[in-house]
C-alpha positions in Angstrom: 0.0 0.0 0.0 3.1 2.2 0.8 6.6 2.9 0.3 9.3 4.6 2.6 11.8 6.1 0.9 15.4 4.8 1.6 17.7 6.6 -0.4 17.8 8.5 -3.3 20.9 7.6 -5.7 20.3 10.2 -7.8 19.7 14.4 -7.9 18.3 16.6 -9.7 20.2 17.4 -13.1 21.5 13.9 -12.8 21.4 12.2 -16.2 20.4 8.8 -16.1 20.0 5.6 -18.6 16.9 3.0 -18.8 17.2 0.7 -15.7 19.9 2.5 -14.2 18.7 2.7 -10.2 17.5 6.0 -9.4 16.4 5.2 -5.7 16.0 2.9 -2.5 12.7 2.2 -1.2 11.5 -0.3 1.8 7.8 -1.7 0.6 6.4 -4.8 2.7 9.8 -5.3 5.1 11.3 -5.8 1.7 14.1 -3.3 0.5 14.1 -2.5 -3.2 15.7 -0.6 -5.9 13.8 1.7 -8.3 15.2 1.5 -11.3 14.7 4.6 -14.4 11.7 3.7 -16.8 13.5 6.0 -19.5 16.8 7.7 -20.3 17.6 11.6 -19.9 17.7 13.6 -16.9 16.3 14.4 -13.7 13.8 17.5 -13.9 12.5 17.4 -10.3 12.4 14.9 -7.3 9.1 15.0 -5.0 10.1 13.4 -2.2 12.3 13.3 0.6 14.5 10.5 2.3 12.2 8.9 5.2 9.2 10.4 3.4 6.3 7.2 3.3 4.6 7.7 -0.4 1.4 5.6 -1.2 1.5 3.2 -4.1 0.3 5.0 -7.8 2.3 8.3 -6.4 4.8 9.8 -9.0 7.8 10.3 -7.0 9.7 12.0 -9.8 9.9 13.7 -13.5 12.5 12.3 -15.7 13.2 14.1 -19.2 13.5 12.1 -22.2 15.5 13.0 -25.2 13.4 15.2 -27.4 11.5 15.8 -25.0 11.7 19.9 -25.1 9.1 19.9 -28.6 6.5 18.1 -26.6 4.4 20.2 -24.5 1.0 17.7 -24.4 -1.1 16.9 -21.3 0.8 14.1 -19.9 -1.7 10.9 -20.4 -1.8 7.2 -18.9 0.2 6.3 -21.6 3.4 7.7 -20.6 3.4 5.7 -17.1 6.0 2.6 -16.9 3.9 -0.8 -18.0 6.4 -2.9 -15.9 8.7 -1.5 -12.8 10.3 -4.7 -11.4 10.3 -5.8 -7.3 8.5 -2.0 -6.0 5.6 -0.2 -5.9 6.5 3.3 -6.0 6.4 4.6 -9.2 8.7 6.7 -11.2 7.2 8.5 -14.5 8.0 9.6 -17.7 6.3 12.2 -17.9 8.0 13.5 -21.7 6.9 17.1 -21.3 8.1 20.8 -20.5 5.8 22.9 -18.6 2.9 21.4 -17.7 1.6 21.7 -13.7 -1.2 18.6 -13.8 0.0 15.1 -13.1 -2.1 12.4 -13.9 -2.6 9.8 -10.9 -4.3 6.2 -12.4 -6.7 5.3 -9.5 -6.6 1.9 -8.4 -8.9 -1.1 -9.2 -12.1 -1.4 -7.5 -12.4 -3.5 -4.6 -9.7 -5.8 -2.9 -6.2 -5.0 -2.1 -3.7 -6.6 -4.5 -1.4 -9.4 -3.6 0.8 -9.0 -6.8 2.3 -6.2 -9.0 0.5 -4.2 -11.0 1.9 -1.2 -12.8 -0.2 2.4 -12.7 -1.4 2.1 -16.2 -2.9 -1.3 -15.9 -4.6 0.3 -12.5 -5.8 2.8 -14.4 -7.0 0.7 -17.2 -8.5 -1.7 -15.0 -10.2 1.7 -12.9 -11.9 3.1 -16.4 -13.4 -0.1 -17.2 -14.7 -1.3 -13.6 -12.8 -4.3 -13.5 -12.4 -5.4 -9.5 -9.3 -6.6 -8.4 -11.1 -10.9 -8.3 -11.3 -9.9 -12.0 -8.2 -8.3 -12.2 -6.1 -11.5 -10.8 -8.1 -13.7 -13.3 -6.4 -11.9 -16.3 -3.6 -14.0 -17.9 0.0 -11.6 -18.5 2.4 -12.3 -20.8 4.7 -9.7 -19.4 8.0 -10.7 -17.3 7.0 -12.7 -14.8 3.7 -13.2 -15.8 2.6 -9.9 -15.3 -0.3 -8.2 -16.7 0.6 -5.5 -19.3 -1.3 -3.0 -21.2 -1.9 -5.0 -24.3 -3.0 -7.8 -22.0 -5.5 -5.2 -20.8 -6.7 -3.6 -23.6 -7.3 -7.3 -25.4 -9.2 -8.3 -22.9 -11.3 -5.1 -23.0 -12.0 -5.7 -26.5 -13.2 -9.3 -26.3 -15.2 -8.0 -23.5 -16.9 -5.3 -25.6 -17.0 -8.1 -28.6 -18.6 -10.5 -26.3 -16.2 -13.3 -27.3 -14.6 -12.7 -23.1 -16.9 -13.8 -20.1 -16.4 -12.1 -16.8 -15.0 -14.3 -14.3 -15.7 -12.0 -11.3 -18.4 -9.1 -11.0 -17.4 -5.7 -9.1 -18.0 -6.1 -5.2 -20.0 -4.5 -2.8 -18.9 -2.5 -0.2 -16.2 -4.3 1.8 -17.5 -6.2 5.0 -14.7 -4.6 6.7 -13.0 -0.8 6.8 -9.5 -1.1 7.3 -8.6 0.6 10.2 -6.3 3.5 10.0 -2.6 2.8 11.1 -1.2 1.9 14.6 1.3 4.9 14.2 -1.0 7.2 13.4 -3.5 6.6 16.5 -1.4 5.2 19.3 -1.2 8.6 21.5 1.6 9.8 23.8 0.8 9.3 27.5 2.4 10.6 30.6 4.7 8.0 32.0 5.7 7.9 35.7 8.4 6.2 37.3 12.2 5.8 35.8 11.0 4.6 31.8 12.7 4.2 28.7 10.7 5.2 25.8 12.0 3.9 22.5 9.6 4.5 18.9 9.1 1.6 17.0 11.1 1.2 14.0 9.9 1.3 10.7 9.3 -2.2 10.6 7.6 -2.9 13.6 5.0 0.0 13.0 4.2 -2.2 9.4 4.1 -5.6 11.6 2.0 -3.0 14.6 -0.2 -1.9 11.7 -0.5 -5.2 9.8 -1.9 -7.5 13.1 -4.1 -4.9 14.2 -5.9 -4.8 10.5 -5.7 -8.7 10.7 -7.8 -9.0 13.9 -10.0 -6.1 13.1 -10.8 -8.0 9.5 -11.0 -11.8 10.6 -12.8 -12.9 13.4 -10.3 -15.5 14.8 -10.9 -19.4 15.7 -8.2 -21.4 16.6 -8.1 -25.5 16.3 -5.8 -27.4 17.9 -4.3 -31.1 17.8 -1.6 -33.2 18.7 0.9 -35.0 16.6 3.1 -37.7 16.8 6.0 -37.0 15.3 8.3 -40.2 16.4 8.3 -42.1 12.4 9.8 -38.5 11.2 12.0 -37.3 13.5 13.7 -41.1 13.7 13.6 -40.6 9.8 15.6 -37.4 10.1 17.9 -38.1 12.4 19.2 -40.9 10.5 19.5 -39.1 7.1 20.4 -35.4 7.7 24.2 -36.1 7.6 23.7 -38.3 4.4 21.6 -35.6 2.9 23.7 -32.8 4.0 26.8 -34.4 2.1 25.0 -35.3 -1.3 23.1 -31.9 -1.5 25.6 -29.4 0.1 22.1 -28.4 2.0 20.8 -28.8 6.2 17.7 -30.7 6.4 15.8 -28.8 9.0 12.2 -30.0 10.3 10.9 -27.2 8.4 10.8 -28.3 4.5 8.9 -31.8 6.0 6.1 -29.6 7.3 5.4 -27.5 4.8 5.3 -30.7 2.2 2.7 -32.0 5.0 0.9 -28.4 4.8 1.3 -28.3 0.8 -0.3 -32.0 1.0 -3.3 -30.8 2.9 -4.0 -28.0 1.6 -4.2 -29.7 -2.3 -6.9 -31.5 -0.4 -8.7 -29.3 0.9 -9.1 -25.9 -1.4 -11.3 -23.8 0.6 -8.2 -23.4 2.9 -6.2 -22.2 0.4 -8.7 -18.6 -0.5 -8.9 -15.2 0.2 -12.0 -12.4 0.7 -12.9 -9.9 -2.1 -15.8 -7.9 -0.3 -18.4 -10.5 -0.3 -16.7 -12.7 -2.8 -14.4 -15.7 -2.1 -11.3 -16.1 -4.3 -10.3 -19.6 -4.7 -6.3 -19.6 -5.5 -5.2 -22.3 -7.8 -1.6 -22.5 -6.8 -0.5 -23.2 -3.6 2.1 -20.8 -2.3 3.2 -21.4 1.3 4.4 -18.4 3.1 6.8 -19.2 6.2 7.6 -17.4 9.3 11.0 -16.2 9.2 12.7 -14.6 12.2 15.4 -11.7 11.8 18.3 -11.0 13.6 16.5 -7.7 14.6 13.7 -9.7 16.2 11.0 -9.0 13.7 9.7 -11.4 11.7 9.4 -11.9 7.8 7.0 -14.7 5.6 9.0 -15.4 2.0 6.9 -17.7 0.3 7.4 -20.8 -1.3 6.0 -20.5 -4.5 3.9 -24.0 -5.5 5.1 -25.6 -2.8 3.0 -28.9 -3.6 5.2 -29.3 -7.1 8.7 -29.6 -5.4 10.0 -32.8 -3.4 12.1 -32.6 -0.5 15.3 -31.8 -1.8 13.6 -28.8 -3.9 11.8 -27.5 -0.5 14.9 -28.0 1.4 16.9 -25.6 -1.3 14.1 -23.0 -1.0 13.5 -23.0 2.9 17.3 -22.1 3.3 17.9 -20.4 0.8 14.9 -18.1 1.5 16.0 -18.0 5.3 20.1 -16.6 4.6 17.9 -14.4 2.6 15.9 -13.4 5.5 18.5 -13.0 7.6 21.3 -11.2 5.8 18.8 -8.7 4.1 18.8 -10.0 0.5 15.2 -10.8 0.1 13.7 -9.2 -3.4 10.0 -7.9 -3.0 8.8 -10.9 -5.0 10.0 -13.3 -2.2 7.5 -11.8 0.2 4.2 -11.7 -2.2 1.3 -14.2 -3.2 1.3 -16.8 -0.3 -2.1 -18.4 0.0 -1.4 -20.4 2.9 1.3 -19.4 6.4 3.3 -21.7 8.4 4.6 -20.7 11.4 7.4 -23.0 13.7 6.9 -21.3 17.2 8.7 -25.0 18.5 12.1 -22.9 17.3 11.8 -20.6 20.1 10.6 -23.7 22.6 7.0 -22.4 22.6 4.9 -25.4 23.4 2.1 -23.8 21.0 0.8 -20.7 19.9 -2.5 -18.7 18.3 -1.0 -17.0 15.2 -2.6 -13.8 14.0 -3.8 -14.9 10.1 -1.6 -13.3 7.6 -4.1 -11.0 5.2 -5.6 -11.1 2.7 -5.3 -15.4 3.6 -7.6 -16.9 5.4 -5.8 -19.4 7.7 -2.2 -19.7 9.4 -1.0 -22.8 11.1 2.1 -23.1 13.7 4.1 -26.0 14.9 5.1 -26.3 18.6 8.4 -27.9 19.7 8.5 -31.5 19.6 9.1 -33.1 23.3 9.3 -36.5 24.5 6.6 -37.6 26.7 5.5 -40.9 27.8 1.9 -42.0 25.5 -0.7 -44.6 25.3 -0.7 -46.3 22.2 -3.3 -48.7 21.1 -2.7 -51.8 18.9 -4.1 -55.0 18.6 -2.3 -56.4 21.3 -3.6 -54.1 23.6 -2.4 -50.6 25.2 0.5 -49.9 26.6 3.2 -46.7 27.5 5.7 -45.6 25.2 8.2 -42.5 24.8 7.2 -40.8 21.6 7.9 -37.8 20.3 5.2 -35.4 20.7 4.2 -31.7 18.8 1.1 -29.7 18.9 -0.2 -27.8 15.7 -2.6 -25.3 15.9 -4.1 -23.5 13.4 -6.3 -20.0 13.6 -8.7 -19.4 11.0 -11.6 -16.9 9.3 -14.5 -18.2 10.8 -16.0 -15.8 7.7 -14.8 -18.2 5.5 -14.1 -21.6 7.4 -16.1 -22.9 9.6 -15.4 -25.5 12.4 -15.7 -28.4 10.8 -13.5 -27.8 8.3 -10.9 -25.7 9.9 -10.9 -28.6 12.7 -10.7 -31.2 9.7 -8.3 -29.6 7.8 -5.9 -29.4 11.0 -6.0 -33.2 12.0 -5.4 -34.3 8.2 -2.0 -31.9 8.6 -1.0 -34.1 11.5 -2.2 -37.4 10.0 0.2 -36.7 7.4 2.9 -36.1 9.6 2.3 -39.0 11.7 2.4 -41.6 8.7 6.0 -40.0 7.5 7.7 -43.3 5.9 10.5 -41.3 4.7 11.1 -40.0 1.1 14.4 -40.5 -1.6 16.5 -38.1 -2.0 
């Protein structure tokens, strides 16, 4: 929704090339460089360092070659179609001296949970084409991102009739989103010897980001016990083996969220988000995981189509997305389109936990740690006491959107598949 602007790497006057990085923004806990949508030079720069700029909001007016002879109304047109990992926007505005900049509104409905670039906003704004619709729309752009030809072909097969509609504009939204932590907590007297610290800019996003969460989704939370004994036996005899043939640490981690992926194939109401009134049903299954920073904050890179890779290609992406984590490197891309959060609270030696549902999904699920404790276990010989290795998972849901039943169903065929681990080649 916002931006915070890092750094700027260029000044006014500054002549720049196409893609050449003109500035350092921080959008979703994700740092990101802008790069130039044309080449010439720097006319005028709107904002400042630390100044936070909402998404669609031209930040600054580069001068293209030629430019000078053009004195037209700026349009849509001249916007960037595709600015890579952000969400500010820089423009090309190709003119002299005109005052009126042109902002593209966004789509109606929804809050987007991948890129689009101002013009296709705008595009998708003239025509009233919600954001369900919107996500529908097959790109061919990098990435698979929707471009202005995309748009403006489906436009015409809508007009020709040969298109249907796949989503219809919402109502009003069942829920306003609140305004931001930062800009309503208030400053109180404080008695008594106190250290005040502000929150960084990161924890105000996580501050404002739980708060929206648990004014949007009426939370339930399911829990159930797993035994984990067939997989952790499994993993401590292979991690070394692994470790030497694939250069990679097998962590607990990459074996839950192939359990998760599993479950959630089975089970696709899990794996949806809210529109307003509608429910979007996401066809690939992107599993977002909690990822702690040396700062103490937390981050959720997502693994995209999780329930597509094995174990070796989960392990690869779990640590490869975790040094990312951790040493700062994650792109903005790392961080968008999860459908589904895992959480591992165990890490930490929480026994369990009631995770706050990461919007716009619709369900998170966390792991506690894994203890031995002494269990009953029934076969047909009878019962007796054994040491097992024990975790609870629980799982808070929309109870909007799923209701017990499921959410309770859903949870126990998560630990069913953990419990029947047999192991897997690698």
């Amino acid at each position: 929704m916002e931006a915070t602007i890092l750094k700027w790497l260029k000044n006014v006057g500054d002549s720049v090339k196409m893609d050449e990085t003109i500035l350092e923004i921080a959008t979703d806990k994700v740092d990101s460089e802008v790069p130039s949508t044309a080449e010439g030079v720097i006319e005028e720069i709107f904002f400042n360092v630390t100044d936070v700029v909402r998404v669609d909001t031209v930040i600054a007016r580069i001068r293209t070659v030629g430019s000078a002879d053009r004195v037209d109304t700026p349009e849509a047109e001249t916007v960037s179609e595709e600015i890579a990992e952000t969400e500010a926007v820089v423009e090309d505005l190709t003119v002299e001296d005109s005052e009126e900049i042109i902002q593209p509104e966004p789509p109606v409905g929804g809050s987007m949970s991948k890129f689009y670039s101002p013009l296709v906003l705008n595009i998708a704004a003239s025509e009233g084409i919600p954001l369900s619709e919107l996500e529908n729309i097959a790109g061919t752009g990098n990435e698979g991102r929707v471009t202005k030809k995309d748009m403006l072909a489906y436009v015409a097969n809508l007009q020709k009739g040969t298109a249907q509609r796949r989503a219809q504009v919402s109502p009003q939204p069942l829920v306003k989103k609140p305004e931001p932590v930062s800009e309503t907590l208030q400053v109180g007297n404080y008695s008594g010897n106190v250290e005040v610290i502000e929150m960084d800019r990161m924890r105000q996003m996580i501050a404002d980001h739980m708060v929206y969460s648990k004014h949007t989704s009426p939370h339930v939370t399911a829990y159930v016990e797993a035994d984990m004994t067939n997989m952790v036996n499994w993993r401590n005899a292979n991690k070394v083996a692994f470790q030497k043939k694939h250069g990679e640490k097998l962590t607990f981690t990459p074996l839950f969220v192939e359990a998760v992926a599993k479950a959630v194939k089975d089970f696709p109401m899990i794996n949806v988000s809210v529109d307003g009134r509608n429910i979007i049903v996401k066809e690939h299954i992107n599993i977002g995981m909690a990822t702690a920073l040396p700062s103490g904050n937390l981050i959720v890179p997502v693994i995209k189509n999780a329930d597509q890779l094995n174990i070796t290609g989960l392990t690869k992406h779990v640590n490869n997305l975790a040094d990312a984590a951790r040493n700062g490197k994650l792109k903005a891309d790392d961080t968008q389109g999860g459908t589904f959060t895992f959480t591992n609270v165990g890490t930490f030696g929480s026994l369990m936990g009631t995770p706050i549902i990461n919007q716009p999904q619709v369900a998170i699920m966390a792991a506690g740690i894994i203890k031995k404790r002494p269990v009953v276990i029934e076969t047909e010989q009878g019962d007796s006491i054994a040491i097992r290795h024990m975790m609870y998972l629980s799982m808070s849901y929309d109870h909007r959107i799923i209701d017990g039943s499921l959410g309770a169903t859903f949870v126990t065929a998560v630990a069913k598949e953990l419990e029947n681990f047999k192991g897997v080649e690698f």
